[in-house]
Each structure stands twice: as C-alpha cells, then as structure tokens.
PyMOL Python script that loads the backbone (N, CA, C, O; Angstrom):
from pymol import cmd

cmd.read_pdbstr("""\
ATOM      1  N   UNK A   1      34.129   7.075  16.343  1.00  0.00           N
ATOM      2  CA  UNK A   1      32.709   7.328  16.165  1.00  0.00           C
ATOM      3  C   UNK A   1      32.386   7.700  14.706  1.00  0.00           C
ATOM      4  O   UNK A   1      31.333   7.268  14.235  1.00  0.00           O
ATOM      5  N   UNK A   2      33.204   8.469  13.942  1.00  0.00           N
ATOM      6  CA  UNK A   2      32.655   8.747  13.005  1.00  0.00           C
ATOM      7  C   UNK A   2      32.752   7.929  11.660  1.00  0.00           C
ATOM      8  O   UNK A   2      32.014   7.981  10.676  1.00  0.00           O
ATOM      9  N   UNK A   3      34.414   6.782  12.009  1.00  0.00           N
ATOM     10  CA  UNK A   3      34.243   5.438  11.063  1.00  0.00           C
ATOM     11  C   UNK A   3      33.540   4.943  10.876  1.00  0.00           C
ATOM     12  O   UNK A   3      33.313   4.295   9.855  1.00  0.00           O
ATOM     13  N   UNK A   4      32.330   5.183  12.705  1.00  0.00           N
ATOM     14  CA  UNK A   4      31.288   3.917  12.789  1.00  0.00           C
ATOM     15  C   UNK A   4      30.344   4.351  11.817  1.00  0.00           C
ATOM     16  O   UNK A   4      29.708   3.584  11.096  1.00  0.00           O
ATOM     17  N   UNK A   5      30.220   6.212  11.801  1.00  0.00           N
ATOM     18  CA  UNK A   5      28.550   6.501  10.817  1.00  0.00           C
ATOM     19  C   UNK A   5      29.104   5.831   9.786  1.00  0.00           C
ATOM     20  O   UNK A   5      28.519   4.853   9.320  1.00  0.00           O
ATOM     21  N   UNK A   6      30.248   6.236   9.307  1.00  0.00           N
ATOM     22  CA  UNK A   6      31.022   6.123   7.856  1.00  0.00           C
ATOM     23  C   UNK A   6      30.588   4.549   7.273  1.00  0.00           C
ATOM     24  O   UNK A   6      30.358   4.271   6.097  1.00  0.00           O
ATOM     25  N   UNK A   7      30.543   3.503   8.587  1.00  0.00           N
ATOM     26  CA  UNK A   7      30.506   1.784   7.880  1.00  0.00           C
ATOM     27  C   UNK A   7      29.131   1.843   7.306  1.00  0.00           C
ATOM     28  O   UNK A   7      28.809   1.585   6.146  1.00  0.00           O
ATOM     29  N   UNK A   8      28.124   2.344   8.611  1.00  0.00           N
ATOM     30  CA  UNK A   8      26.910   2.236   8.402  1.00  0.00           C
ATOM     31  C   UNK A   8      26.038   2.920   7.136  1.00  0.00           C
ATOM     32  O   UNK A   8      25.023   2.478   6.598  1.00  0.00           O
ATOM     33  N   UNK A   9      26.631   3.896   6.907  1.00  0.00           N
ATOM     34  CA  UNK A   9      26.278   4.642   5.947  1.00  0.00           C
ATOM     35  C   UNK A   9      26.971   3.702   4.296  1.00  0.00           C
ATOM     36  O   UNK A   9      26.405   3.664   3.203  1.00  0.00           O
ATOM     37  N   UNK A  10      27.962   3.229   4.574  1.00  0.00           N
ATOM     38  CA  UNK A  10      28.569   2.885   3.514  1.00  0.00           C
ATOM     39  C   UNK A  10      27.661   1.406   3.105  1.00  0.00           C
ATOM     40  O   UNK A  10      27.202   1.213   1.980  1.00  0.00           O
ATOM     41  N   UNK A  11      27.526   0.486   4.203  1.00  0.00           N
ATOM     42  CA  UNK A  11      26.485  -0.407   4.481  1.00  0.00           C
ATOM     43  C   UNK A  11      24.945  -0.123   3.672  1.00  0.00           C
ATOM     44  O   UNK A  11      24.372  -0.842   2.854  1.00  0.00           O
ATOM     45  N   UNK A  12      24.502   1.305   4.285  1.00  0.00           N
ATOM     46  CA  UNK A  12      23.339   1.383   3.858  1.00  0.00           C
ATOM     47  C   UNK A  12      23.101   1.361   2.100  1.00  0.00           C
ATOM     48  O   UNK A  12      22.344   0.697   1.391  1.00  0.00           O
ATOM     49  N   UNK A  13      23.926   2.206   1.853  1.00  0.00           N
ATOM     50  CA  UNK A  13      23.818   2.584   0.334  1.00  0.00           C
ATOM     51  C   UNK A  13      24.138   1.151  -0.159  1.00  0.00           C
ATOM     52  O   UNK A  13      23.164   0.802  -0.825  1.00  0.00           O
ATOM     53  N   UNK A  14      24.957   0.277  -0.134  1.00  0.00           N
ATOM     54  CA  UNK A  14      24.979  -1.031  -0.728  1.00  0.00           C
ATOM     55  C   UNK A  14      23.562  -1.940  -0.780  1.00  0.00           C
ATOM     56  O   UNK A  14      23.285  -2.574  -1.799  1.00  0.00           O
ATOM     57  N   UNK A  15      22.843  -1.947   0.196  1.00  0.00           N
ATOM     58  CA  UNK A  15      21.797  -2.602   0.598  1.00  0.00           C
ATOM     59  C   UNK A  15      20.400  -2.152  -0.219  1.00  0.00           C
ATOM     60  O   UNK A  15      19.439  -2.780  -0.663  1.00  0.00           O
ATOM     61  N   UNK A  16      20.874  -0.431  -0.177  1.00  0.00           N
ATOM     62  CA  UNK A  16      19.692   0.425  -0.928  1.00  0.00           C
ATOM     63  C   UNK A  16      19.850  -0.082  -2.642  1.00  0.00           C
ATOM     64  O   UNK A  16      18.895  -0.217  -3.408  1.00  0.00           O
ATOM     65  N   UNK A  17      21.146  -0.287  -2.951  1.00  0.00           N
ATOM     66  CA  UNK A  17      21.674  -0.232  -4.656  1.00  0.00           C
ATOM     67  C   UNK A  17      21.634  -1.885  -4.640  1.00  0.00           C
ATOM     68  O   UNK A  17      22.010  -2.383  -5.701  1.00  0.00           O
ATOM     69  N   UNK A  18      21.257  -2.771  -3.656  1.00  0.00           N
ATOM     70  CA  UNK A  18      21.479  -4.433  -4.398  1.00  0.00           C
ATOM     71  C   UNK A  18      20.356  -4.932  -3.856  1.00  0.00           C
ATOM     72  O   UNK A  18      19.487  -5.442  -4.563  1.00  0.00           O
ATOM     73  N   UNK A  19      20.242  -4.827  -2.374  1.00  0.00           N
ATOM     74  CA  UNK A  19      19.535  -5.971  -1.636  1.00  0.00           C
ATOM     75  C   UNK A  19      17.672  -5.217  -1.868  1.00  0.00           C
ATOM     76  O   UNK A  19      16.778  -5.594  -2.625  1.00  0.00           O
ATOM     77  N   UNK A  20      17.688  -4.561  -1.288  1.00  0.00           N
ATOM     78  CA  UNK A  20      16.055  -3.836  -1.031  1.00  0.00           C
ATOM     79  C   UNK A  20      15.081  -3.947  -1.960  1.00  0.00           C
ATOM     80  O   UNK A  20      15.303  -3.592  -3.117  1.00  0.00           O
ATOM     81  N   UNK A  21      13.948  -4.422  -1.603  1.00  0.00           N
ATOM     82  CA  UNK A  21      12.898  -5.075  -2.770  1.00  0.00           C
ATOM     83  C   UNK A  21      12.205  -3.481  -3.139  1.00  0.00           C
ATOM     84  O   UNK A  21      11.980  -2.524  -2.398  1.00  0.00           O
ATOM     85  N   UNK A  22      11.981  -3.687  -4.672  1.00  0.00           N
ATOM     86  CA  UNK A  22      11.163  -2.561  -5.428  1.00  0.00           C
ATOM     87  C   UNK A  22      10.012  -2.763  -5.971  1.00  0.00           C
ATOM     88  O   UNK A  22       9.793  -3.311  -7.051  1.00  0.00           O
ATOM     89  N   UNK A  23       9.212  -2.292  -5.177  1.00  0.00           N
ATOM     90  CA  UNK A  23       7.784  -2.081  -6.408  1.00  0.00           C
ATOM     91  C   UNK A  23       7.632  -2.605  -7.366  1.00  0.00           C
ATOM     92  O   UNK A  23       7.165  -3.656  -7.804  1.00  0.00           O
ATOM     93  N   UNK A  24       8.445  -1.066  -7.919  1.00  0.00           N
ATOM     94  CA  UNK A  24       8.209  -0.837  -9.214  1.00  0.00           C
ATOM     95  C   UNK A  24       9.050  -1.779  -9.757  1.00  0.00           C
ATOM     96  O   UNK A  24       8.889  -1.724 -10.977  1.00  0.00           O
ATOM     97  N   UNK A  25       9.874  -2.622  -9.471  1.00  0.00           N
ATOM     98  CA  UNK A  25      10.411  -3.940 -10.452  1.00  0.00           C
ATOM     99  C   UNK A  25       9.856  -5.042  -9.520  1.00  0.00           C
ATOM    100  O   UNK A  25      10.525  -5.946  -9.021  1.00  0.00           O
ATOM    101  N   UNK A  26       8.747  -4.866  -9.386  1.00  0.00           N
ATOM    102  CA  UNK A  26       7.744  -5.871  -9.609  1.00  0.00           C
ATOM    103  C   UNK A  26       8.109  -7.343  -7.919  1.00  0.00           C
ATOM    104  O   UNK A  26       7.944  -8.534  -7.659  1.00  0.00           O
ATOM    105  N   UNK A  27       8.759  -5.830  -7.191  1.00  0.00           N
ATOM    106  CA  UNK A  27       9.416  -6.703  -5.865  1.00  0.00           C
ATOM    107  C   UNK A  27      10.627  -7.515  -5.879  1.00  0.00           C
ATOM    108  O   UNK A  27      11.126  -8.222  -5.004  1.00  0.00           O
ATOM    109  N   UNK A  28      11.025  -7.221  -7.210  1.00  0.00           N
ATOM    110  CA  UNK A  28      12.942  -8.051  -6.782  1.00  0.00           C
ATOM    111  C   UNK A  28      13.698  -6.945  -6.557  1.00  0.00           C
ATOM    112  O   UNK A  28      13.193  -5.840  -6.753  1.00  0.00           O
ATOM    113  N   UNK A  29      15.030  -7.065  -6.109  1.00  0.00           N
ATOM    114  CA  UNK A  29      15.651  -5.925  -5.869  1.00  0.00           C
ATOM    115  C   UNK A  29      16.715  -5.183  -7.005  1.00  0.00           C
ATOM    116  O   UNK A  29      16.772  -5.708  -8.117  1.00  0.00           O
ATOM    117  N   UNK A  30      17.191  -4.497  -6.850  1.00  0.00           N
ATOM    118  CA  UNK A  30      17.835  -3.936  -8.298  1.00  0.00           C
ATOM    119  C   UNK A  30      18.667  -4.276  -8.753  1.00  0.00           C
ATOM    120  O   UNK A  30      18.893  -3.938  -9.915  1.00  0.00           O
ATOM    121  N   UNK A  31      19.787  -5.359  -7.853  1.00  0.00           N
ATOM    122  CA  UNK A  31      20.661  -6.298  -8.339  1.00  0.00           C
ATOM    123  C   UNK A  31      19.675  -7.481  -9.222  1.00  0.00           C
ATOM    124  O   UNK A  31      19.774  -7.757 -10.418  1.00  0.00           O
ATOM    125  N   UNK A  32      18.969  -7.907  -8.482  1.00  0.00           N
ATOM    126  CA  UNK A  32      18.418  -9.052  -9.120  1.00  0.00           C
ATOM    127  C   UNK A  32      17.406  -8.404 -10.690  1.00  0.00           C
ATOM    128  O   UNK A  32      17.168  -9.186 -11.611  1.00  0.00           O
ATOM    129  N   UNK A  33      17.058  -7.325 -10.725  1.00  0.00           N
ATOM    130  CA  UNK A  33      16.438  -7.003 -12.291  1.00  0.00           C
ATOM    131  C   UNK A  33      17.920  -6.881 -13.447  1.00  0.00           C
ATOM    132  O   UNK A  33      17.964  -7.368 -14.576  1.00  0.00           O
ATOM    133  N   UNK A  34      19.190  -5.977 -12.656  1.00  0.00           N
ATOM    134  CA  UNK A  34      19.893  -6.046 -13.597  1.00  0.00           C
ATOM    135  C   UNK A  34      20.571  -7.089 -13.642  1.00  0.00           C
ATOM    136  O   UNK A  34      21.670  -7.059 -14.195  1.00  0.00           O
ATOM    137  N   UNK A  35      20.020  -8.401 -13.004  1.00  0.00           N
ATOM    138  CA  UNK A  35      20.814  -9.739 -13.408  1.00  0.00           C
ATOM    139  C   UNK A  35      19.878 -10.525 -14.592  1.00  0.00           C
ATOM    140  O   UNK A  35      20.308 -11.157 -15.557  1.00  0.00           O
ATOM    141  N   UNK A  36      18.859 -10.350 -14.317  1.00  0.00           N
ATOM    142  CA  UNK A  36      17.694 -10.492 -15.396  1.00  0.00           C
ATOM    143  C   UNK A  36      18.113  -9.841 -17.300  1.00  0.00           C
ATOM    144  O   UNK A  36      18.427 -10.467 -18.313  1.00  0.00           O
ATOM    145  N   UNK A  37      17.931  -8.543 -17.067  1.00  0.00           N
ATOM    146  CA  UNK A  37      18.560  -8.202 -18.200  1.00  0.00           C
ATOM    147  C   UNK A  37      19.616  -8.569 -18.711  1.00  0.00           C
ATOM    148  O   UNK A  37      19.881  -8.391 -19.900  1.00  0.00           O
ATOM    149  N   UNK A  38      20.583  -9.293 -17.647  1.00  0.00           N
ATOM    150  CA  UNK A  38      22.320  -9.264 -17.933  1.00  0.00           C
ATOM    151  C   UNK A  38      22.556  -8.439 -18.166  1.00  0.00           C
ATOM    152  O   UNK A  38      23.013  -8.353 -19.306  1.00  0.00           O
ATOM    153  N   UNK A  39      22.475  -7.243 -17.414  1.00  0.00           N
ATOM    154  CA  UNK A  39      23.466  -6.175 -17.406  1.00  0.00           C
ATOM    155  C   UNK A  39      24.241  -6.324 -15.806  1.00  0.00           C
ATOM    156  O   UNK A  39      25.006  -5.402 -15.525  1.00  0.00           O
ATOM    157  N   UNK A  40      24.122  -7.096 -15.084  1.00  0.00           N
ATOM    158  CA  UNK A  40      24.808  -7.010 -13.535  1.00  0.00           C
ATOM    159  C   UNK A  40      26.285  -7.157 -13.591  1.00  0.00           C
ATOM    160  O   UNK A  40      26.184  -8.380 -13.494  1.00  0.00           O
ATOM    161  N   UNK A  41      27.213  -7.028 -13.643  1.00  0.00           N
ATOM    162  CA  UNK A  41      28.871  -7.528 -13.373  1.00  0.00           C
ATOM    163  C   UNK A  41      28.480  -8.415 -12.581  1.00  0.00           C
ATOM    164  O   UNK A  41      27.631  -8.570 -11.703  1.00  0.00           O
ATOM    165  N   UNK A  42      29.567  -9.154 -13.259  1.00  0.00           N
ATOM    166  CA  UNK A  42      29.650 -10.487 -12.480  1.00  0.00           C
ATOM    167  C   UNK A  42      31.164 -10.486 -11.017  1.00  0.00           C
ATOM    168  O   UNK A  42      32.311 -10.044 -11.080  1.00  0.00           O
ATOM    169  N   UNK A  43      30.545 -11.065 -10.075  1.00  0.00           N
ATOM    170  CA  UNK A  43      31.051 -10.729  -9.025  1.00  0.00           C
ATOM    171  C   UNK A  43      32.241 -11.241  -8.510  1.00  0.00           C
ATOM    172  O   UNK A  43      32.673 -10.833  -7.432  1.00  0.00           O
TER     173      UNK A  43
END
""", "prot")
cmd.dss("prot")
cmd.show_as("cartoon", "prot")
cmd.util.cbc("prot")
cmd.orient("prot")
C-alpha cells in the first residue's frame, strides 16, 4: 500500500514539473517553455 502512494505521488510530481499546462507560460507546460529557451536536457 504504501509503494502504491509512493508511485502515485512520484507520478504526480513528474506530470506537475513536465506535462501540466501553465498560464502564466502562456498554456504550454514547463517542459515545453524550457525546450523553447533550450534549456530542457535532452532525453
């Protein structure tokens, strides 16, 4: 049970730091602005 919070939680924060659209960058998500700048590592 508690691996399971552990995936989900680990899941979430990835999704919050790449995938999830922002506002304030104008609705892309924060992977996609720091791919813009070229600052993203390449994967």
């Amino acid at each position: 049970m508690l691996g399971e919070l552990e995936d989900r939680i680990d899941r979430y924060i990835v999704r919050h730091n790449t995938a999830r659209r922002k506002r304030s960058l104008k609705g892309v998500s924060p992977m996609e602005f720091r791919k813009a700048l070229g600052l993203a590592l390449a994967a």
